[in-house]
C-alpha positions in Angstrom: -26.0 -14.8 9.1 -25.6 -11.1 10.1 -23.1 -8.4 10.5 -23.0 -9.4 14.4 -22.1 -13.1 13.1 -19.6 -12.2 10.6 -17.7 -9.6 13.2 -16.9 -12.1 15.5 -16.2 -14.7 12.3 -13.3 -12.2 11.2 -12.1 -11.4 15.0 -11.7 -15.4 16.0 -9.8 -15.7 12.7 -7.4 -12.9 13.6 -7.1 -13.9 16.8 -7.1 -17.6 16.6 -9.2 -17.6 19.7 -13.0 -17.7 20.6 -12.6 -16.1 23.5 -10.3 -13.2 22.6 -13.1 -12.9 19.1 -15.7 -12.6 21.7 -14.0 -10.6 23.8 -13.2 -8.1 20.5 -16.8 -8.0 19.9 -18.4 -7.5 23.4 -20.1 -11.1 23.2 -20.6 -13.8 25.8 -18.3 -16.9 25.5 -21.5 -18.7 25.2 -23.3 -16.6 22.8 -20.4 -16.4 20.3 -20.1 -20.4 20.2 -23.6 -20.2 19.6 -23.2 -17.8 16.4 -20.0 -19.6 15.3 -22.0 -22.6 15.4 -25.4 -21.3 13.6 -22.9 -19.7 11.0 -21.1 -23.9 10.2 -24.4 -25.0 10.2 -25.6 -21.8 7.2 -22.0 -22.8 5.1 -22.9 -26.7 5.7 -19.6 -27.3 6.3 -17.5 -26.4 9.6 -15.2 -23.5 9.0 -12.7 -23.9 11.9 -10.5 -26.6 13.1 -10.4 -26.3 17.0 -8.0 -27.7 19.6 -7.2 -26.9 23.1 -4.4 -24.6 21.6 -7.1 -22.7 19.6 -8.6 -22.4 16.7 -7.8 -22.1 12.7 -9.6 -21.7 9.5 -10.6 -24.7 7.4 -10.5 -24.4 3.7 -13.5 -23.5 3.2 -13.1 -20.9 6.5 -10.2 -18.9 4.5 -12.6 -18.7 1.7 -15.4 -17.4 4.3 -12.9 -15.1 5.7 -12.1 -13.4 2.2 -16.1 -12.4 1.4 -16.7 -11.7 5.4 -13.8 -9.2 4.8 -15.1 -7.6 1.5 -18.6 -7.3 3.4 -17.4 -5.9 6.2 -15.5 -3.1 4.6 -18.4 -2.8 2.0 -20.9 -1.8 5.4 -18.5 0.3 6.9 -18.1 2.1 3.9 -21.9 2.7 3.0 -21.4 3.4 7.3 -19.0 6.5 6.7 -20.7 7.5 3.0 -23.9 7.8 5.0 -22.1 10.0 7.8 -20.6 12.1 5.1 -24.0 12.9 3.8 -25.2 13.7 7.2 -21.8 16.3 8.0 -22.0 18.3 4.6 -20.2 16.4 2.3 -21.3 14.8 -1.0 -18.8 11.9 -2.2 -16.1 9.5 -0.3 -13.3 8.7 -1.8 -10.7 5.7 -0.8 -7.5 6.9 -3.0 -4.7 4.2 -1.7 -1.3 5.4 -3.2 2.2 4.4 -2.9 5.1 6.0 -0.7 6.7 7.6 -3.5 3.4 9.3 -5.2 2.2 10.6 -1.7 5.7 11.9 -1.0 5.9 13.6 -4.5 3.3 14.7 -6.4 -0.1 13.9 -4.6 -0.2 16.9 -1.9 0.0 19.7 -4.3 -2.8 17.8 -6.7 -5.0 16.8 -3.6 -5.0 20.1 -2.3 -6.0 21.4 -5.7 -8.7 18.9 -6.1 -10.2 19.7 -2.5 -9.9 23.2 -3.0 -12.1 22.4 -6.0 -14.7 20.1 -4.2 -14.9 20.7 -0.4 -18.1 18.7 -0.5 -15.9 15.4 -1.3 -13.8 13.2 1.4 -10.9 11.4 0.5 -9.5 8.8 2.7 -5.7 8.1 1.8 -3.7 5.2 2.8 -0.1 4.6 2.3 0.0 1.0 0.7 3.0 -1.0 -1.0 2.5 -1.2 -4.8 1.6 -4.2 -4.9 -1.5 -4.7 -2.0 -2.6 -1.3 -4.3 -3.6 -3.4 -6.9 -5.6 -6.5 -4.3 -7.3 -3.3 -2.4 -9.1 -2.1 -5.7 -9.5 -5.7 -7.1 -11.8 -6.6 -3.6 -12.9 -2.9 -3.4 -11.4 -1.9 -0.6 -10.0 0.9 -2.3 -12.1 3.2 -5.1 -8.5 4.9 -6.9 -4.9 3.6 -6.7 -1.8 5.4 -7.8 1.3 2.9 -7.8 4.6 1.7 -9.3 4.5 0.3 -13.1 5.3 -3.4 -12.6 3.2 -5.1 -10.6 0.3 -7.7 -12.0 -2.5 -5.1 -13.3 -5.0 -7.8 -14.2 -8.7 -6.9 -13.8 -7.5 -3.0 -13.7 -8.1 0.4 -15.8 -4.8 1.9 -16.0 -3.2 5.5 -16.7 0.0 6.7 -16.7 0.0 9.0 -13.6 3.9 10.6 -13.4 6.9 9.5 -14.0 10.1 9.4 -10.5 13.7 9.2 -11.5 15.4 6.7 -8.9 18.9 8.3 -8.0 21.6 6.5 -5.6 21.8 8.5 -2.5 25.1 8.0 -0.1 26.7 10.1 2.6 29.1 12.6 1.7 31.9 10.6 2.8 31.0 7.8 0.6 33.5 6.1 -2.0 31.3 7.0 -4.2 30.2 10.2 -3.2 32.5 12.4 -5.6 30.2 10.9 -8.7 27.7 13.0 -10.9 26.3 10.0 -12.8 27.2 6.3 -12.4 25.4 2.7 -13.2 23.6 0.6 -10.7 26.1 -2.1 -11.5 28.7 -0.8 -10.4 27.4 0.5 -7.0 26.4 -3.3 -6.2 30.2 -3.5 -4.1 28.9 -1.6 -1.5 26.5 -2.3 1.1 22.7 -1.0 0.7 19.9 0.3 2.6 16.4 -0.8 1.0 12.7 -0.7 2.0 11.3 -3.4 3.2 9.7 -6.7 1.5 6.7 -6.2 -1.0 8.3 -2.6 -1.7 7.9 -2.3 -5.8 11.3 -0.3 -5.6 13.0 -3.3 -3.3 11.8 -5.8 -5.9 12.7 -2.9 -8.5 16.5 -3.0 -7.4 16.8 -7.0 -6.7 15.9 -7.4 -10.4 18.2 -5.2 -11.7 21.1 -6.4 -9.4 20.3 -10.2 -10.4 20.2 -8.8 -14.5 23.6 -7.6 -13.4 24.5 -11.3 -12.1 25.7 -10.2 -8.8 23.8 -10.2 -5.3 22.1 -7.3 -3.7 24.4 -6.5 -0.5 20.8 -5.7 1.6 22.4 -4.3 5.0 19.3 -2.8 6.5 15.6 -2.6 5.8 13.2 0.2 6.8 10.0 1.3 6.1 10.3 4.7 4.5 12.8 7.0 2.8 13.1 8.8 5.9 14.4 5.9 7.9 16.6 5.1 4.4 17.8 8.3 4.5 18.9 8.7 8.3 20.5 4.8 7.7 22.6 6.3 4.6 23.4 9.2 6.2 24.9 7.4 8.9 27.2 5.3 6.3 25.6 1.7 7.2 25.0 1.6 3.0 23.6 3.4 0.0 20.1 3.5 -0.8 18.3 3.9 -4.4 15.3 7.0 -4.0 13.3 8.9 -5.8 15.0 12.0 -6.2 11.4 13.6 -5.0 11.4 12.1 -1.8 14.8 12.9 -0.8 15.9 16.1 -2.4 14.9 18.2 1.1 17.0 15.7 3.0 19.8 15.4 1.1 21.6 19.2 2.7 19.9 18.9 5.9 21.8 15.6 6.8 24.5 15.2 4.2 23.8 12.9 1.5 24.3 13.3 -2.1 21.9 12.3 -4.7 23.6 10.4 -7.9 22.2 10.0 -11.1 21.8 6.7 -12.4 22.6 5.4 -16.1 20.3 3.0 -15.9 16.9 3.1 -18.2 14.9 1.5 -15.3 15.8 4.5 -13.1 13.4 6.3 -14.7 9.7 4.8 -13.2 6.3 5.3 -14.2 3.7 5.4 -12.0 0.1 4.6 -12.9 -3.4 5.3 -11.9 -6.4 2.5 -12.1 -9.4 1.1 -10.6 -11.6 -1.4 -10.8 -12.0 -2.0 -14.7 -15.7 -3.6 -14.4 -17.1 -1.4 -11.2 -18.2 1.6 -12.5 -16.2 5.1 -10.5 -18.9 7.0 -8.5 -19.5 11.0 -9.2 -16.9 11.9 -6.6 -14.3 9.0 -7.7 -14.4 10.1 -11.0 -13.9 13.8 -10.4 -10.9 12.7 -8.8 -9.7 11.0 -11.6 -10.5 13.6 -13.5 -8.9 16.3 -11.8 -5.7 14.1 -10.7 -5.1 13.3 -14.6 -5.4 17.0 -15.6 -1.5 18.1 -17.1 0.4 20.5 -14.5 1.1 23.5 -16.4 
């Protein structure tokens, strides 16, 4: 079993073709049968089902595919470590964060923190809340900043910042002539919301099935840009944090609206792995990204 093997393992999975896997990985159609072969023979147990339509994992192929996975990120990361060593630097980071820390408050604290150590990298990835938490479960991520809410299990946790969630709606909005109102009672109007496995969708659905009444989900995008330019073109309202919208709000006349609601106000946490112990550089992250602003 090699790195080779495994490659092409994870590339006919995605693809749900030996030839394309091959293909992907610069192997001959015969040589990769071969290795796919070798590789049923090492597990004891074939790990595709094949057919003249293709192929597909077998049980114990989707269990194959989740450690190939791990151990493919887990080289390429000792891969880019070793690089870093070789450019200058002295510590990688993977910090995966959620759109509505990386919008708000990471920048300023990032900068900060590489000001401080411009011998450490840090890779950061935009993730939904809740593929946060899997990412630093399986390693693929070292630090995760995301929305209270989500299953934590396995996890160090502390409270990173806290977002108040305001309505936002165009100026010429029913509504628009508000200063404070409660989510309840926006829930006649038509909304625009993030798409599925957002923490802030799920957020809103819960509080809109609390309120016994459904959620009027017009349009889904994938960031509070694309929210913003749907609201401000009246196709709904939209519930933001007020960080991530207050620069759009003049530009392309929205209003931002308070909301009664306790919810509204969100905490985001920081964790990681809770039995893998944070490198130098992770943990001067940590460090520096949990010192109080003054």
């Amino acid at each position: 079993m090699s790195f080779v093997t495994l490659r092409l393992f994870c590339a006919v999975a995605q693809s749900g073709s030996i030839t394309k896997g091959a293909a992907t990985c610069h192997l001959a159609l015969s040589a990769a049968s071969r290795r796919l072969s070798d590789f049923d023979a090492a597990a004891g147990t074939p790990l595709f089902e094949r057919s003249a339509q293709g192929v597909w994992l077998t049980p114990a192929g989707r269990i194959a595919l989740q450690h190939a996975t791990r151990l493919l990120h887990s080289f390429e990361h000792l891969s880019a470590e070793l690089a870093d060593y070789s450019e200058g630097y002295r510590g990688h980071v993977r910090l995966w964060a959620n759109m509505s820390s990386l919008t708000e408050f990471l920048p300023s604290a990032l900068s900060t923190f590489l000001g401080a150590h411009p011998e450490i990298r840090v890779d950061i990835e935009e993730h939904l809340s809740g593929d946060i938490v899997r990412g630093l479960v399986s390693e693929l991520a070292d630090v995760g900043v995301f929305a209270a809410g989500t299953s934590t299990e396995g996890l160090s946790l502390t409270p990173f910042r806290t977002d108040e969630l305001v309505l936002v709606c165009a100026l010429t909005h029913p509504l628009a002539a508000l200063k404070q109102l409660s989510f309840a009672s926006c829930l006649d109007y038509d909304f625009v919301g993030l798409n599925q496995g957002s923490s802030l969708l799920e957020l809103i659905m819960g509080a809109a099935a609390e309120a016994d009444r459904p959620l009027r989900l017009r349009v889904q995008v994938r960031s509070f840009d694309a929210m913003s330019q749907m609201i401000a073109a009246n196709l709904g309202v939209g519930v933001m944090p007020i960080g991530a919208c207050q620069v759009l709000l003049k530009p392309r006349g929205l209003r931002a609206i308070r909301l009664s609601d306790a919810w509204a106000h969100r905490q985001l946490l920081l964790g990681y792995a809770a039995e893998k112990p944070l490198s130098p550089a992770a943990r001067a992250l940590v460090d520096s990204l949990l010192t109080p602003v003054d």
